[in-house]
C-alpha positions in Angstrom: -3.9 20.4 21.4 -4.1 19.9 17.5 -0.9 20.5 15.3 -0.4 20.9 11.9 2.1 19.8 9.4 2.5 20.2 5.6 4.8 17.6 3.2 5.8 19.2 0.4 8.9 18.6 -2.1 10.9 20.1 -4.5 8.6 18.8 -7.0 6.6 15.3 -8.0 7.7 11.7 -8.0 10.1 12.7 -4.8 8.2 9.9 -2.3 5.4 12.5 -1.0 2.4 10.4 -0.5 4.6 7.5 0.6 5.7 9.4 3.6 2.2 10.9 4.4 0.4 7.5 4.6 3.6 6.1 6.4 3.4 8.9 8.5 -0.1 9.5 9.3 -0.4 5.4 10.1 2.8 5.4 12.0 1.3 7.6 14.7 -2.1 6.6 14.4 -0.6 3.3 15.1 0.4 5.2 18.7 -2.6 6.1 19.5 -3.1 9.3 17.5 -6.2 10.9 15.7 -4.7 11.9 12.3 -6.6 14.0 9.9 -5.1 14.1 6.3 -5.9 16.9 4.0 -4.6 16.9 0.3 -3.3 20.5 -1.2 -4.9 21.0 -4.9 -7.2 19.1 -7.1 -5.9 15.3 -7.0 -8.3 12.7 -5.9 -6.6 9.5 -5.6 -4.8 10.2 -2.7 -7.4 11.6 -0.1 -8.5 7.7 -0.3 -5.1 5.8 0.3 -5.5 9.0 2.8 -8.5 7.7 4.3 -7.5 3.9 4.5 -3.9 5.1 6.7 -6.0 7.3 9.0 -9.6 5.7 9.1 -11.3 9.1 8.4 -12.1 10.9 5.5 -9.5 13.0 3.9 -10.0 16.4 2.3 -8.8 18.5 -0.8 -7.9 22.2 -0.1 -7.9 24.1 -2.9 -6.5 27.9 -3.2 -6.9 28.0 -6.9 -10.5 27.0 -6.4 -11.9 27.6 -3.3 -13.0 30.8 -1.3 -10.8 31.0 1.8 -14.4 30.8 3.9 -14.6 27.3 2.4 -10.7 26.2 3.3 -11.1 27.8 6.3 -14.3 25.9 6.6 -12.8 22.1 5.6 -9.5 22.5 7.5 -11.6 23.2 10.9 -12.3 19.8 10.7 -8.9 18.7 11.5 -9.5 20.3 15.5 -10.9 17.2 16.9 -7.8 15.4 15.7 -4.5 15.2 17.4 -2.2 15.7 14.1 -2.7 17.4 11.0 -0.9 16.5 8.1 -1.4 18.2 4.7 -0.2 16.5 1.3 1.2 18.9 -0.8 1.1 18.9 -4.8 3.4 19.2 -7.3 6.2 21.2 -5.9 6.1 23.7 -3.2 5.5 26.4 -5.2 4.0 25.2 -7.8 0.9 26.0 -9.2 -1.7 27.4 -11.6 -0.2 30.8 -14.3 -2.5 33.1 -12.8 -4.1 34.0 -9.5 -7.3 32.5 -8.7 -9.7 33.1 -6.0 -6.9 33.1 -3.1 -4.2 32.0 -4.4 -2.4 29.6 -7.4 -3.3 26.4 -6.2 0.2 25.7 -4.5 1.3 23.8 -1.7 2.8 26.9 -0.3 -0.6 29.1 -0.3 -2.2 26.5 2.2 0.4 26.1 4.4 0.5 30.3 4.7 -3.1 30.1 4.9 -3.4 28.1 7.6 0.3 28.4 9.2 0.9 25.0 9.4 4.9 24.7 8.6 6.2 22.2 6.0 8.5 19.1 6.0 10.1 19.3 2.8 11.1 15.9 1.4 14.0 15.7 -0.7 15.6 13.1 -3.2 19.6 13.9 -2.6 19.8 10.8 -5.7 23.7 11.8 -8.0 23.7 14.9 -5.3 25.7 15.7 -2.6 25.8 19.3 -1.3 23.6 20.5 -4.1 20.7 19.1 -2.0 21.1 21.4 0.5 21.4 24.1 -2.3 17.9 23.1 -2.9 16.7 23.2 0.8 18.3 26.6 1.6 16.3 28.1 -2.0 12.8 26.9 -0.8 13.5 28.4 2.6 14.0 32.0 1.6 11.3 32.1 -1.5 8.3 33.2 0.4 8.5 34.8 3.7 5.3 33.7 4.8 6.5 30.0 4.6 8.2 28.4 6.7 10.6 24.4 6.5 10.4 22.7 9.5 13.1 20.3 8.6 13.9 17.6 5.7 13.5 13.7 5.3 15.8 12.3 3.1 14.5 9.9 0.6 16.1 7.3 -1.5 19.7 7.7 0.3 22.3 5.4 -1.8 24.1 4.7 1.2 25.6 5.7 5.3 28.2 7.8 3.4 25.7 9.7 1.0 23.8 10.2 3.9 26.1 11.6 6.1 27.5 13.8 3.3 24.1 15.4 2.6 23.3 15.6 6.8 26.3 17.7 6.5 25.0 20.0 4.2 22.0 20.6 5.5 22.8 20.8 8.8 25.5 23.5 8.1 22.7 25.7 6.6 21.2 25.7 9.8 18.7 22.9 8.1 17.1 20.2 10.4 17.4 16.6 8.8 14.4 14.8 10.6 14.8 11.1 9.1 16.5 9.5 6.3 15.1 7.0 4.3 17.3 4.3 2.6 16.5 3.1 -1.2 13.8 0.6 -1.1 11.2 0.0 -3.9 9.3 -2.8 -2.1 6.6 0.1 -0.7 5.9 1.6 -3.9 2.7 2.1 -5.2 1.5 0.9 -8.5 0.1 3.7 -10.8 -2.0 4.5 -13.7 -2.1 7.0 -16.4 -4.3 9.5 -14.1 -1.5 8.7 -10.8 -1.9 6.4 -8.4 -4.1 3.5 -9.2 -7.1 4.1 -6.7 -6.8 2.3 -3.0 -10.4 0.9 -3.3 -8.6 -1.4 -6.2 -5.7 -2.7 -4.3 -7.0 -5.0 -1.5 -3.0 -5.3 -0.6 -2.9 -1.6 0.2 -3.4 -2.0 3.6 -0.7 -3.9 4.1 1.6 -1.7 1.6 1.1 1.4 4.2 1.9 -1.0 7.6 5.0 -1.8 5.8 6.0 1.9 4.9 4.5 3.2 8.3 7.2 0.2 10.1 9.9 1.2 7.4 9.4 5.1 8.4 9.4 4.8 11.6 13.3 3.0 11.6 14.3 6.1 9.8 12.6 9.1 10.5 12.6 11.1 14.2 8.8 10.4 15.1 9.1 12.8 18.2 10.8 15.5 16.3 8.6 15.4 13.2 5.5 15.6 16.2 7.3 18.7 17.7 7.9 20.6 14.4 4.9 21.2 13.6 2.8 24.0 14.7 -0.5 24.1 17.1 -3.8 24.8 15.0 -6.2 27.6 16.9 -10.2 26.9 17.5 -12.7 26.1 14.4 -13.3 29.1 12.9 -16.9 29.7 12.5 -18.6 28.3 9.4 -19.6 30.8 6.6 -22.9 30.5 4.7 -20.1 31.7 1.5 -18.4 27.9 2.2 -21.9 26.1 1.4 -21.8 23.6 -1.7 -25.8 23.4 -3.4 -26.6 20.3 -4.1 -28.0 19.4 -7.1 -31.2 17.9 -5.7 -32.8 16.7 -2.6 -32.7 13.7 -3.0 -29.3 12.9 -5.6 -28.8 9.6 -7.4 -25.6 9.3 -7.6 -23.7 6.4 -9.5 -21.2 5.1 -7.0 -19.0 1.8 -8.4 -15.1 1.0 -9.7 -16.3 3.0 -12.8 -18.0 6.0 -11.2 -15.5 6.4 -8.3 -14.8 10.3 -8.1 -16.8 12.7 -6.4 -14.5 15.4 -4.2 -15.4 14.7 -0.3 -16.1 18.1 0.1 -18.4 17.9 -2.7 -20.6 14.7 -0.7 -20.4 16.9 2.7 -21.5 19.8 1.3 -24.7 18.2 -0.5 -25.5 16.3 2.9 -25.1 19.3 5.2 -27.5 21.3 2.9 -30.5 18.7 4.0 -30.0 16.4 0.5 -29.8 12.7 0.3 -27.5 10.7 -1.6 -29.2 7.2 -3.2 -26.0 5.6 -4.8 -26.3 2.6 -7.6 -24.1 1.1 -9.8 -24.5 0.8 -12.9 -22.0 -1.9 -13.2 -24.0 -4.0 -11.1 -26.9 -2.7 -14.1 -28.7 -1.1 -11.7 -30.3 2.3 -12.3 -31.3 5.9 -10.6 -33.9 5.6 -7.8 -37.1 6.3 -9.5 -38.1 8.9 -6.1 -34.6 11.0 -6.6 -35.1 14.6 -8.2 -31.7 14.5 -10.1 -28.9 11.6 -11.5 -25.5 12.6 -11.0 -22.8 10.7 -12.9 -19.4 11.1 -11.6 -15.6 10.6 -12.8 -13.9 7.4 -12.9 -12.7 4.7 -15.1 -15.2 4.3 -17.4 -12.8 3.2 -20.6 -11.8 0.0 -18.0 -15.4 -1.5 -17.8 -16.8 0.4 -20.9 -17.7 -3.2 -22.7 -19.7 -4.1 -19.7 -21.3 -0.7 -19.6 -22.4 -1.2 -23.2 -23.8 -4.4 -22.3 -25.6 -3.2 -19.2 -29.2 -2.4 -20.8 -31.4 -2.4 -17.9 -28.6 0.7 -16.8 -28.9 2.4 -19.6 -32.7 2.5 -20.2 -33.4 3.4 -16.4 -30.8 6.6 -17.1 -32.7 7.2 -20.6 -36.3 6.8 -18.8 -35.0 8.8 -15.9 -33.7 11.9 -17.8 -37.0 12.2 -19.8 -38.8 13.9 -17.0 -35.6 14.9 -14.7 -32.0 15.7 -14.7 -29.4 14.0 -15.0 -25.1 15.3 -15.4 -22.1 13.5 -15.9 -18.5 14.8 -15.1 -16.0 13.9 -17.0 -15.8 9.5 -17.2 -20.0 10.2 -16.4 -20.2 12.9 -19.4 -18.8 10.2 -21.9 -21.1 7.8 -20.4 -24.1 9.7 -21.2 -22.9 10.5 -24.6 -23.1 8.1 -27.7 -20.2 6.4 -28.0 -16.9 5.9 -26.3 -13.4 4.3 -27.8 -11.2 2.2 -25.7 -7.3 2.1 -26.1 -7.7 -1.1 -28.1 -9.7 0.8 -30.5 -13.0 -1.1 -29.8 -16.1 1.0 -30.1 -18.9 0.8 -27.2 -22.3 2.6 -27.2 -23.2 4.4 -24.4 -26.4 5.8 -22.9 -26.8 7.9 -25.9 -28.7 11.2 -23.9 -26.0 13.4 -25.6 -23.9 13.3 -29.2 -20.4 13.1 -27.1 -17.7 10.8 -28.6 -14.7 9.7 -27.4 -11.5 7.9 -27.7 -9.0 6.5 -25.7 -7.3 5.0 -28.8 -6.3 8.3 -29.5 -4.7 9.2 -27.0 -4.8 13.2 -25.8 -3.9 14.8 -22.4 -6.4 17.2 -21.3 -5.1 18.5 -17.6 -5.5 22.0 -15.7 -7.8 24.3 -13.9 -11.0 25.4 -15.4 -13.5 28.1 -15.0 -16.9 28.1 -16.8 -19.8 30.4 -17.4 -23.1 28.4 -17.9 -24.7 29.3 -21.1 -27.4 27.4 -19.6 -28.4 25.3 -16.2 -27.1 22.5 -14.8 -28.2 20.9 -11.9 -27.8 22.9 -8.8 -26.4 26.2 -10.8 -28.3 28.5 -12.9 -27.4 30.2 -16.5 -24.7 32.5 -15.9 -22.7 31.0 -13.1 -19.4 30.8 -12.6 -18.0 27.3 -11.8 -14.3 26.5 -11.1 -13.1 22.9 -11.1 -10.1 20.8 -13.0 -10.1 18.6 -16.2 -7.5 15.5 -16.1 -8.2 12.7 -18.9 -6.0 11.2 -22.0 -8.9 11.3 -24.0 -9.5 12.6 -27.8 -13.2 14.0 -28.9 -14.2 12.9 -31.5 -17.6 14.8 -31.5 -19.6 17.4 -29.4 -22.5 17.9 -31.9 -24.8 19.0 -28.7 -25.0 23.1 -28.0 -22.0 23.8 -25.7 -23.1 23.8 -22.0 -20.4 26.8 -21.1 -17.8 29.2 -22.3 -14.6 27.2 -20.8 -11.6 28.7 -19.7 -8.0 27.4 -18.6 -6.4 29.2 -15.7 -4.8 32.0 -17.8 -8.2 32.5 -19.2 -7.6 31.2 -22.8 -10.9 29.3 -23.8 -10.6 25.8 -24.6 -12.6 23.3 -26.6 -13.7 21.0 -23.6 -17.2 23.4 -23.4 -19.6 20.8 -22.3 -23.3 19.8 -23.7 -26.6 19.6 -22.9 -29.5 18.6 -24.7 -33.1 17.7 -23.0 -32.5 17.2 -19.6 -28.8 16.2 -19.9 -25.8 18.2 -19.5 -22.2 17.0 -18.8 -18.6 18.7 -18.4 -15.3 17.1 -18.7 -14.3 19.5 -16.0 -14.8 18.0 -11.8 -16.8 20.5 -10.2 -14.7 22.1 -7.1 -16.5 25.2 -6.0 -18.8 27.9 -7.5 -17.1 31.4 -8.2 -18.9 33.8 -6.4 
């Protein structure tokens, strides 16, 4: 039997993904088959998801997806024994406006799919108040429903006891309490989390919270709160992802590390194959793939070596003369002309497009998107409807090249961040999640 659990909080920086990778490794450490899934558009975490468990996690998006493709992704968690589901943000928390089943919040997955949620709260300068708190997520959407709470960051036996009090008087159960200790956090970086692939201590980092969680937190309890997940639904032709080619180069290093799971699975199960290089390495796009696919990442870290990569950036040039190639986001600056670092240095880049950019001026560009293709990109045609989610601190400096789509942000106000295409290059600063059909 498979169950399900959601953590969610009153809202961000409350100790979330600390207690999911604590969690999931504690009981894999049992004996258990975990499956993580990660509510909303973030993609750091599914990895430091994936190093806990040992298999791949994956996002679930109700701002973004069709429900045949969440329905779709979350059946993969029935060969597991334990489901747990990072939430966002806060509970509730999402997008302005509606989107294709839902805001994007925590709270629509967990009354999609019925999985009940362990809220984690930070009772720091509270007392009663916290269960204040509790008792107000409860009773804001019937079709939710709180297991229990974890404490985290408890000053002390007394402050704990106080808030246990609380809660427990509200008829709220307190499943673990988690003493102040900064010796498991997790460094970060502008975007979040800095990226588990980049901390060879991580490992070690989630044994230590897993050991730490499981002195403080009701393993059993937190097992029985959560509720049994039915048979894999069936899988809908509507949940399919196109890939872009059949046979994908796709650039694959520290600089080029984002590409949504769901995204890779999608492209696979269609038949494609993915030929991954790194352009770091200065290597470039097998010559017998059909389409190049530049993805997200960190580009602005390793942008002097980029420059200086030359046998990388004539094989992209060469390649996109006769075929396709499309960048998203840290990929679309890549193929444009230039791109700033925060010390203010200038680097040339590929050059296929007239993008600059600057990370010396420093700009955040963050929510939901939805774009209408004025013309093709690679695996869409003119006129589709694509929904995905822009995140960067970066200023443009240019876009000279003819706008690749009308952009819009999730209350349907256009914004600047349009895209370009020019021969057989187009980019986006937007991650593609799902087409909007």
């Amino acid at each position: 039997m498979t169950t399900g659990l959601v953590i969610s909080a009153p809202g961000s920086g409350v100790g979330k993904t600390t207690l999911t990778l604590a969690l999931a490794r504690a009981y894999r450490d049992r004996g258990l088959k975990v499956q993580c899934f990660k509510s909303g558009p973030d993609y750091i975490d599914p990895a430091f998801h994936a190093t806990a468990t040992g298999r791949a996690s994956i996002n679930l998006d109700s701002w973004a997806m069709p429900r045949a493709l969440i329905d779709a992704l979350a059946a993969r968690g029935t060969d597991a024994d334990f489901v747990l589901a990072e939430g966002a943000m806060g509970l509730f928390d999402g997008a302005p406006a509606v989107g294709v089943c839902g805001t994007g919040a925590t709270a629509d997955i967990a009354e999609m799919m019925g999985w009940p949620v362990l809220l984690v709260l930070d009772p720091s300068g509270q007392a009663q108040t916290a269960a204040a708190i509790a008792a107000g997520l409860r009773g804001f959407r019937a079709g939710v429903r709180i297991a229990g709470v974890v404490l985290n960051r408890v000053a002390s036996a007394r402050h704990e006891d106080v808030v246990r009090r609380a809660l427990e008087g509200i008829g709220m159960a307190v499943l673990g309490a988690l003493p102040r200790r900064a010796a498991i956090a997790l460094p970060e970086r502008h975007l979040g989390l800095v990226q588990a692939g980049e901390q060879p201590e991580v490992d070690s980092l989630i044994a230590e919270a897993a050991r730490f969680v499981t002195a403080h937190v009701d393993l059993e309890a937190v097992l029985q709160s959560a509720a049994e997940i039915g048979s894999p639904l069936p899988h809908s032709s509507g949940a399919a992802t196109p890939p872009p080619g059949q046979r994908i180069a796709l650039a694959r290093d520290a600089a080029f590390s984002f590409v949504y799971p769901h995204m890779l699975e999608g492209w696979r199960s269609a038949g494609a194959e993915i030929l991954p290089f790194s352009p770091l390495a200065d290597e470039g796009p097998d010559g017998s793939a059909d389409v190049c696919w530049l993805p997200g990442g960190y580009p602005e870290l390793h942008a002097g070596r980029l420059a200086a990569n030359l046998r990388f950036q004539r094989a992209v040039r060469a390649f996109a003369e006769t075929r396709p190639v499309h960048g998203e986001c840290g990929g679309y600056m890549v193929l444009g002309a230039a791109l700033t670092d925060a010390d203010g240095e200038r680097h040339a880049m590929t050059g296929l497009l007239g993008l600059e950019t600057s990370f010396a001026q420093r700009r955040l560009h963050l929510g939901y998107r939805l774009a209408e293709l004025a013309a093709p990109m690679p695996g869409y045609h003119s006129g589709a409807r694509l929904r995905g989610h822009e995140f960067h601190y970066t200023s443009i400096v240019a876009q000279p090249d003819a706008s690749l789509a009308v952009v819009r942000d999730a209350t349907g106000a256009v914004v600047a961040e349009t895209g370009s295409r020019r021969g057989h290059a187009t980019g986006t600063f937007f991650h593609l999640i799902a087409e909007d059909r």
